[in-house]
Residue frames as a rotation matrix with the C-alpha (Angstrom) as fourth column:
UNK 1
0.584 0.811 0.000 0.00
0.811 -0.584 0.000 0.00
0.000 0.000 -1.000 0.00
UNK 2
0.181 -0.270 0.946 1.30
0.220 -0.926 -0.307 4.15
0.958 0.264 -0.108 -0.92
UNK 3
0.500 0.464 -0.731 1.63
0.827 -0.508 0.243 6.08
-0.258 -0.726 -0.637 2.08
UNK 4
-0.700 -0.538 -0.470 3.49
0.414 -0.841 0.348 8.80
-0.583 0.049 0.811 0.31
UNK 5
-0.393 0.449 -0.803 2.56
-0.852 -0.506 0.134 11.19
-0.346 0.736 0.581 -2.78
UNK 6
0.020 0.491 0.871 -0.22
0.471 0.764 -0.441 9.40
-0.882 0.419 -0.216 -4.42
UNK 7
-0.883 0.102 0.457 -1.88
0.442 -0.139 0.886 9.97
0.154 0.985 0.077 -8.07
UNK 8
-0.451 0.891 0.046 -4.64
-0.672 -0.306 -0.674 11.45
-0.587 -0.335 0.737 -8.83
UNK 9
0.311 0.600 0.737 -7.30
0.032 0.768 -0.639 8.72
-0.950 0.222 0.220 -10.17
UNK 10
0.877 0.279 -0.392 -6.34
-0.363 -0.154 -0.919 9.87
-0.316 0.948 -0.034 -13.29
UNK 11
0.012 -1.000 -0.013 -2.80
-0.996 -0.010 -0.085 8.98
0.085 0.014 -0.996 -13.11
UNK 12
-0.342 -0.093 0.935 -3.52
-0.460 0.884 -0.080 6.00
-0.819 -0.458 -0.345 -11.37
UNK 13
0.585 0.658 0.475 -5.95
0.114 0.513 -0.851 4.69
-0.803 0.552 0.225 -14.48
UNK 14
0.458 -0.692 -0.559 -3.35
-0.861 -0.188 -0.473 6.29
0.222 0.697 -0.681 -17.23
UNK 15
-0.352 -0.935 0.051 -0.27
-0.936 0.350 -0.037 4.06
0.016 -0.061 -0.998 -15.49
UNK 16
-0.060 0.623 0.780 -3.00
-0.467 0.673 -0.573 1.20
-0.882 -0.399 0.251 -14.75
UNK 17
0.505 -0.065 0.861 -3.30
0.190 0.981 -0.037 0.74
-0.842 0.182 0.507 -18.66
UNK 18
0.240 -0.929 -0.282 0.23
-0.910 -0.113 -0.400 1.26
0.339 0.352 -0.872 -19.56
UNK 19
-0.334 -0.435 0.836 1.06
-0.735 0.675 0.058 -1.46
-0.590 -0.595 -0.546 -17.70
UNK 20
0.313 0.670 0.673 -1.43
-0.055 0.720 -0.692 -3.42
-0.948 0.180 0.262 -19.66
UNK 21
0.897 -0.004 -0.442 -0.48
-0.376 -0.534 -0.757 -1.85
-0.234 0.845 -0.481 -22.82
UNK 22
-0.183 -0.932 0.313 3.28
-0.928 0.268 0.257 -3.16
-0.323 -0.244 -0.914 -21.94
UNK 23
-0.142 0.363 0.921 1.49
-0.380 0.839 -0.390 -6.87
-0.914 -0.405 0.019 -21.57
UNK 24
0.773 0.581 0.256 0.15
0.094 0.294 -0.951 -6.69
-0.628 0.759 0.172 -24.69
UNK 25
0.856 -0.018 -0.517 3.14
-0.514 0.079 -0.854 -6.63
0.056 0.997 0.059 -26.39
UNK 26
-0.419 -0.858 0.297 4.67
-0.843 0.490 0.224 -9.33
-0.338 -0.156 -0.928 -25.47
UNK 27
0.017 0.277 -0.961 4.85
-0.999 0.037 -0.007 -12.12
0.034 0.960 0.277 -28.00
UNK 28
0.254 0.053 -0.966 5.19
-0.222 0.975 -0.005 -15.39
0.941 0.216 0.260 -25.80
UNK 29
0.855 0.407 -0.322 5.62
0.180 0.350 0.919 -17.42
0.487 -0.844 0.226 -22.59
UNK 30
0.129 -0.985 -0.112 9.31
0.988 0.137 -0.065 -16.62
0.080 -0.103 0.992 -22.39
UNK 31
-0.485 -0.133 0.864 8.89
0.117 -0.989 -0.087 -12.85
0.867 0.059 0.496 -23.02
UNK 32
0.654 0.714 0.251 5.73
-0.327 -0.033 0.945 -13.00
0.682 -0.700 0.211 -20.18
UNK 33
0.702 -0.276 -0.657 7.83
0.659 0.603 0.451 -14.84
0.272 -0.749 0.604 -17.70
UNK 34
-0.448 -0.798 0.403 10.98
0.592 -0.603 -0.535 -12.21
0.670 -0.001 0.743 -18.43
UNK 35
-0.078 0.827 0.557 8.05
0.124 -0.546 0.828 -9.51
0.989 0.133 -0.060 -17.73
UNK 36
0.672 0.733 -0.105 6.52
-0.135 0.261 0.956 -10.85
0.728 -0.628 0.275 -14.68
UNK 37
0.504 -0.338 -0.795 9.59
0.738 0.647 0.193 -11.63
0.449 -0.684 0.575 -13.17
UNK 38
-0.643 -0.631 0.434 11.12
0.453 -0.770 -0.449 -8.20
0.618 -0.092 0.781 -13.24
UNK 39
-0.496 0.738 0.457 7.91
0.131 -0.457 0.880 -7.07
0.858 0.496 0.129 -12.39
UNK 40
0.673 0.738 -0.044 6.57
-0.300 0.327 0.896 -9.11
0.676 -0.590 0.442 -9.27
UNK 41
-0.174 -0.475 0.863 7.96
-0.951 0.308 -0.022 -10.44
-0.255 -0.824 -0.505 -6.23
UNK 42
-0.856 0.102 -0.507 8.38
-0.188 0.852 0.488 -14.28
0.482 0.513 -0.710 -6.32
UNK 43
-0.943 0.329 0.049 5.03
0.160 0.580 -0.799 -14.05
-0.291 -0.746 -0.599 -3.78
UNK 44
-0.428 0.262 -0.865 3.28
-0.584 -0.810 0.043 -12.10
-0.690 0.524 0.500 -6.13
UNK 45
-0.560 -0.158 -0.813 4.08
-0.691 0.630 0.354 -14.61
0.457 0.760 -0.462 -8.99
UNK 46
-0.844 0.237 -0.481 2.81
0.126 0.960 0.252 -17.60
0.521 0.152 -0.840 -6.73
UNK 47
-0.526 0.785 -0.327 -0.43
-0.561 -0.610 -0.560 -15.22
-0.639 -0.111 0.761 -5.69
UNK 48
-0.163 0.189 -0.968 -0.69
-0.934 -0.346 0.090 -14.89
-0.318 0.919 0.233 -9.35
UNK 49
-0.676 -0.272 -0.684 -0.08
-0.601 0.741 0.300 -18.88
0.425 0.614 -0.665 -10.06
UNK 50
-0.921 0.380 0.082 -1.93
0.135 0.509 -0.850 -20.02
-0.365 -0.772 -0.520 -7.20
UNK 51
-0.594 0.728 -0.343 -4.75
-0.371 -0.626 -0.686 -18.08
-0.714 -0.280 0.642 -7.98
UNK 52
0.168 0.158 -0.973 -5.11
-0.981 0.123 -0.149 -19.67
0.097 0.980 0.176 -12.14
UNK 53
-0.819 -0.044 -0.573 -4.54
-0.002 0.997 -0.073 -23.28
0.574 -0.058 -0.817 -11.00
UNK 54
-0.684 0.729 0.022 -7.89
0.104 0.127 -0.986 -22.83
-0.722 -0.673 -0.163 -8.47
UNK 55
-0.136 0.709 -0.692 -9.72
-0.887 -0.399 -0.234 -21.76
-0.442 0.581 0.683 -11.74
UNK 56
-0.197 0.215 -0.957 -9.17
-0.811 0.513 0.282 -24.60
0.551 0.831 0.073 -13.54
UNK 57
-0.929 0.149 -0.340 -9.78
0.277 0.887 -0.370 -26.92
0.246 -0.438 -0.865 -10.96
UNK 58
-0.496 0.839 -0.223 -13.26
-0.197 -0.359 -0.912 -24.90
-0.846 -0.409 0.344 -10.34
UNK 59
-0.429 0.070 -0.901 -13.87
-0.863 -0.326 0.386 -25.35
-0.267 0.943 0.200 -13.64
UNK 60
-0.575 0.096 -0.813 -13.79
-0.125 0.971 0.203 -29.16
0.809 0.218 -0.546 -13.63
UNK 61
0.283 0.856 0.432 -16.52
-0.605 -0.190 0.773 -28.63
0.744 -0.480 0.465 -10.15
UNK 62
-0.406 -0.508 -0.760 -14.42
0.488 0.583 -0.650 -29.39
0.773 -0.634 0.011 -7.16
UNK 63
0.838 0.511 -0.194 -15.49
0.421 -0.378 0.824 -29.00
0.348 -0.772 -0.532 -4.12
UNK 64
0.905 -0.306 0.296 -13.56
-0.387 -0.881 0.273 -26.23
0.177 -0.361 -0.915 -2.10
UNK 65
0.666 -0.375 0.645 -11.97
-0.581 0.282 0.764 -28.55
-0.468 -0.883 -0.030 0.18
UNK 66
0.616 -0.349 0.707 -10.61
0.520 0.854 -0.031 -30.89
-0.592 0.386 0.707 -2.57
UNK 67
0.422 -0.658 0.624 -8.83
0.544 -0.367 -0.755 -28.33
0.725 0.658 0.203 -4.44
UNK 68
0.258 -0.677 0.689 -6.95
-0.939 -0.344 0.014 -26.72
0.228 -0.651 -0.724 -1.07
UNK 69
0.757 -0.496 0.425 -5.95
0.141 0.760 0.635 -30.92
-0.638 -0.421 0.645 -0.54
UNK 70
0.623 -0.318 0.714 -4.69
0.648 0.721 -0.244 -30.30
-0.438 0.615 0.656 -3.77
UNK 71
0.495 -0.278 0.823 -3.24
0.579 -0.601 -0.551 -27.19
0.648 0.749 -0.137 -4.40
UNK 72
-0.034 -0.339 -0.940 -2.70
0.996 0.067 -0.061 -26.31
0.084 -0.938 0.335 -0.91
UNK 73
-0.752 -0.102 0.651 -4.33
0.308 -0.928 0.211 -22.83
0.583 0.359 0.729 -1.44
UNK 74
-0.870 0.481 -0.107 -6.32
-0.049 -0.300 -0.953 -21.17
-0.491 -0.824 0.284 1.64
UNK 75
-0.202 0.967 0.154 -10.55
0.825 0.253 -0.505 -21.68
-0.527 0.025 -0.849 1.19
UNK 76
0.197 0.431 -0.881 -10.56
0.433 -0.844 -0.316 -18.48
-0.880 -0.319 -0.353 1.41
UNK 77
-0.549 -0.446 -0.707 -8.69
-0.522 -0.478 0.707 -17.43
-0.653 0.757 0.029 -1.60
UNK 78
-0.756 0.430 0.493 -10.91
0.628 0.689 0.362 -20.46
-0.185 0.583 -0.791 -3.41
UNK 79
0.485 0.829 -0.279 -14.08
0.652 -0.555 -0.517 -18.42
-0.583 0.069 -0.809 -2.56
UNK 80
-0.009 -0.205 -0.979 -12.36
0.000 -0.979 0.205 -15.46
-1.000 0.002 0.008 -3.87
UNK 81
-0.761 -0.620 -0.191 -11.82
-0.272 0.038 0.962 -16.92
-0.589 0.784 -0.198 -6.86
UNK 82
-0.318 0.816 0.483 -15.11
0.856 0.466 -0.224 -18.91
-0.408 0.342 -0.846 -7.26
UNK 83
0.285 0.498 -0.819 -16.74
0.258 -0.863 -0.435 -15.14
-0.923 -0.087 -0.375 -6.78
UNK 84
-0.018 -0.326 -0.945 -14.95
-0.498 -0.816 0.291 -13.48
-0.867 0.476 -0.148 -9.49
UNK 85
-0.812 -0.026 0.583 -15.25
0.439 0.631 0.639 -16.47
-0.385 0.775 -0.501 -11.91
UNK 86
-0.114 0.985 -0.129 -19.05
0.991 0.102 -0.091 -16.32
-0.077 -0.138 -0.987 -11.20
UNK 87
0.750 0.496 0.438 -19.59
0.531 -0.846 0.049 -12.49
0.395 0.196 -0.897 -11.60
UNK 88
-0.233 -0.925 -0.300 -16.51
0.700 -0.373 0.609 -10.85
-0.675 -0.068 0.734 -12.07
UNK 89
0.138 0.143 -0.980 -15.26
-0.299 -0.937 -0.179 -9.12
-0.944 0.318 -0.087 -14.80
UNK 90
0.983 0.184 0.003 -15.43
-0.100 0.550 -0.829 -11.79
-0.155 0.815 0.559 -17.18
UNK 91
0.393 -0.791 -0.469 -11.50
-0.914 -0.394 -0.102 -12.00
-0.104 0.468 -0.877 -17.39
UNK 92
-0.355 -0.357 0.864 -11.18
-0.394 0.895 0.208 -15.24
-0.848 -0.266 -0.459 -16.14
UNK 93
0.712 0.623 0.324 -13.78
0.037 0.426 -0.904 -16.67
-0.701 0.656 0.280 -18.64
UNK 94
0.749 -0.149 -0.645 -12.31
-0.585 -0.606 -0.539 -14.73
-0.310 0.782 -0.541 -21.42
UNK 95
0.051 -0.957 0.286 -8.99
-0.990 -0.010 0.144 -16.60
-0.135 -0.290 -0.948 -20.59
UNK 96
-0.261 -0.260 0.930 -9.89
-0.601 0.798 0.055 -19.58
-0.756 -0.544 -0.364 -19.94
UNK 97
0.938 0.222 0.268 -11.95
0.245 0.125 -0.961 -19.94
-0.247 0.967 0.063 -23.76
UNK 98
0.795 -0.476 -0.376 -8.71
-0.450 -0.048 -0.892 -18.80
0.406 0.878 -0.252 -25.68
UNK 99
-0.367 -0.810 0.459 -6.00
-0.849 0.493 0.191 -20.85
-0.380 -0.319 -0.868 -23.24
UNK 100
0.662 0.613 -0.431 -8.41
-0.749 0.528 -0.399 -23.93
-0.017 0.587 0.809 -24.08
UNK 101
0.933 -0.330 0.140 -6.25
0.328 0.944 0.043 -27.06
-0.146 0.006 0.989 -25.53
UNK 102
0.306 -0.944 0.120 -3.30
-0.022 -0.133 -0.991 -25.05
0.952 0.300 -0.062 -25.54
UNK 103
0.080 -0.112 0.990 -3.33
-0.997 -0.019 0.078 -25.11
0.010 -0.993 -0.114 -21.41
UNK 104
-0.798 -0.332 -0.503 -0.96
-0.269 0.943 -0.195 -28.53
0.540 -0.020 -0.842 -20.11
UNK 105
0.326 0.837 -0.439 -3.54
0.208 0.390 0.897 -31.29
0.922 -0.384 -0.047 -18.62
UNK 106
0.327 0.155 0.932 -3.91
-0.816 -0.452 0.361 -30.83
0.477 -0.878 -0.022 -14.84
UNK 107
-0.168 -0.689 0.705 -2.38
-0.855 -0.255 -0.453 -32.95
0.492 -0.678 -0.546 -12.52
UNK 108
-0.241 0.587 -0.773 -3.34
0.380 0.790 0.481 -36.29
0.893 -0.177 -0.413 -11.30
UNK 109
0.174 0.166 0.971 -5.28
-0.665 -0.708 0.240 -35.52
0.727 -0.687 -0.012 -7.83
UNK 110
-0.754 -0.462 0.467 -3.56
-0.644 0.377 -0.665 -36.77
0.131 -0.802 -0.582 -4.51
């Protein structure tokens, strides 16, 4: 969290999608990883990883509990995720239609 000089909303929403703008032109998983890594902390990153391995097990209609045996991510963050699948902002969806058969199979479960 800021506690110094902030933006003003505008700023904040300008640099918000630059950043995105940045994203978008990178041209593969090797460039994205480079990215992300400069970018993020490594706790960030497994936030960020955690967070896209609970989708796709929600996807396939695990219960909560069976994807934190398996993934060893807090409930809580599951709900969080469930929520935002369910009635986000549609990114997840969006994702998850154009990753499709190009996303590796999932894990055998414990």
């Amino acid at each position: 969290m800021k506690t110094h000089a902030q933006l003003s909303p505008r700023q904040e929403a300008r640099a918000e999608r630059s950043l995105y703008q940045a994203i978008l032109t990178l041209r593969n998983v090797e460039e994205c990883r480079s990215f992300f890594r400069d970018l993020c902390t490594p706790a960030e990153l497994q936030a960020m990883s955690d967070r896209w391995a609970v989708v796709e097990w929600l996807e396939r209609g695990l219960p909560y509990r069976e994807i934190h045996k398996i993934t060893g991510v807090s409930v809580t963050t599951i709900a969080r995720v469930a929520r935002y699948v369910g009635s986000g902002n549609g990114g997840y969806g969006i994702a998850v239609k154009r990753v499709g058969s190009t996303r590796p199979a999932a894990p055998a479960q414990r």
